[in-house]
C-alpha positions as CSV (number, residue, x, y, z in Angstrom):
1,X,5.6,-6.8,-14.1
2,X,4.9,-5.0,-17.2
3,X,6.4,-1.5,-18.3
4,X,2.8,-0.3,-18.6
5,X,2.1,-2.0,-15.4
6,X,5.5,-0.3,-13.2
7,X,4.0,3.0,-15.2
8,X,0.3,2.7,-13.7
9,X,1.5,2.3,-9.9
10,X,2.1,6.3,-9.7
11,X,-1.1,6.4,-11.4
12,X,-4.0,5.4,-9.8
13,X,-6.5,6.6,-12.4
14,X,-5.2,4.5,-14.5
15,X,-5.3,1.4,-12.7
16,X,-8.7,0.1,-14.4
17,X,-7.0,0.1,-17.6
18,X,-3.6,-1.8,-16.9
19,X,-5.2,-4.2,-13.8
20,X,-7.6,-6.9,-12.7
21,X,-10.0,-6.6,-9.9
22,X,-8.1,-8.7,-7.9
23,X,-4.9,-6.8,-8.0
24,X,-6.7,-3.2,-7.9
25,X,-8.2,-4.4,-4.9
26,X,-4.6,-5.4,-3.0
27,X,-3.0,-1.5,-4.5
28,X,-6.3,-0.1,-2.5
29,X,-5.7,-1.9,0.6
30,X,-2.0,-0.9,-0.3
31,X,-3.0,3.0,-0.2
32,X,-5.5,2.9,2.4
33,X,-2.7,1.7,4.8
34,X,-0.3,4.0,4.4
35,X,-3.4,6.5,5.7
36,X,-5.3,6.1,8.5
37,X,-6.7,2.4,9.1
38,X,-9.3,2.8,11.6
39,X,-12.1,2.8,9.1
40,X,-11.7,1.1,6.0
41,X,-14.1,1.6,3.2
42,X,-16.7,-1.0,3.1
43,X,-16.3,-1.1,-0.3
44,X,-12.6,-2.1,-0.2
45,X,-13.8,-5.0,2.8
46,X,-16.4,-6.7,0.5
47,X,-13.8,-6.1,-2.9
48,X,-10.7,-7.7,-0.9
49,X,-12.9,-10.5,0.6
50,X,-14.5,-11.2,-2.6
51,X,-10.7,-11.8,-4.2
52,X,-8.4,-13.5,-1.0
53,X,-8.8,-15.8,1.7
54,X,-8.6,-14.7,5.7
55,X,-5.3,-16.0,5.3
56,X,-3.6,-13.9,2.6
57,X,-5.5,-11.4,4.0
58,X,-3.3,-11.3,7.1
59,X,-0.5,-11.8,5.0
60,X,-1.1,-8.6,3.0
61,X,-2.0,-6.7,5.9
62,X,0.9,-7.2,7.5
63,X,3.6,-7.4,4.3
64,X,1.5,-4.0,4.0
65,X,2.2,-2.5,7.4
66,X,5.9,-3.5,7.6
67,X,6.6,-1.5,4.6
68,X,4.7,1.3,6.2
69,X,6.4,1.2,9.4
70,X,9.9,0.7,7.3
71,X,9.1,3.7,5.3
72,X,8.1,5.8,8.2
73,X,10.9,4.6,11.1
74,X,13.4,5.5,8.0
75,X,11.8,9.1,7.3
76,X,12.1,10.2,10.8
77,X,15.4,9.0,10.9
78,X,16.8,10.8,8.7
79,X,15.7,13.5,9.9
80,X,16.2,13.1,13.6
81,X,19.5,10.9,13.1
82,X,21.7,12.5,9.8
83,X,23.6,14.9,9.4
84,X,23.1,18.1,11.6
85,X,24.1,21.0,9.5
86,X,26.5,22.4,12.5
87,X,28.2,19.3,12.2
């Protein structure tokens, strides 16, 4: 991955000018998972069917997920399991 590339991720306006379709559809799908899933965009269904297969579909959802639920178990333990400050 490029330096421009690494640079664009925290960016998301400028995603058009540093990536394909293909890969600005899988950092939607990225972002729309780490909100609430129970109604995806239609846009972002016909965009990420138009660029994977059912298969790496599945994959990405749930490489996409498991980074979610990584992030999220790992916030709330920190702040349910560190250091309590009357310790």
């Amino acid at each position: 991955m490029s330096e421009a590339e690494i640079e664009a991720l925290e960016r998301p306006d400028s995603w058009n000018d540093v990536f394909d379709d293909r890969t600005r559809a899988l950092l939607h799908l990225a972002d729309a998972m780490s909100a609430d899933t129970s109604t995806l965009e239609a846009g972002l269904i016909t965009t990420l069917r138009d660029h994977f297969t059912e298969a790496e579909l599945a994959e990405l959802i749930l490489v996409a997920g498991q980074a979610n639920l990584n992030n999220r178990v790992g916030n709330a333990a920190k702040q349910l399991l560190g250091r309590r400050s009357d310790d």
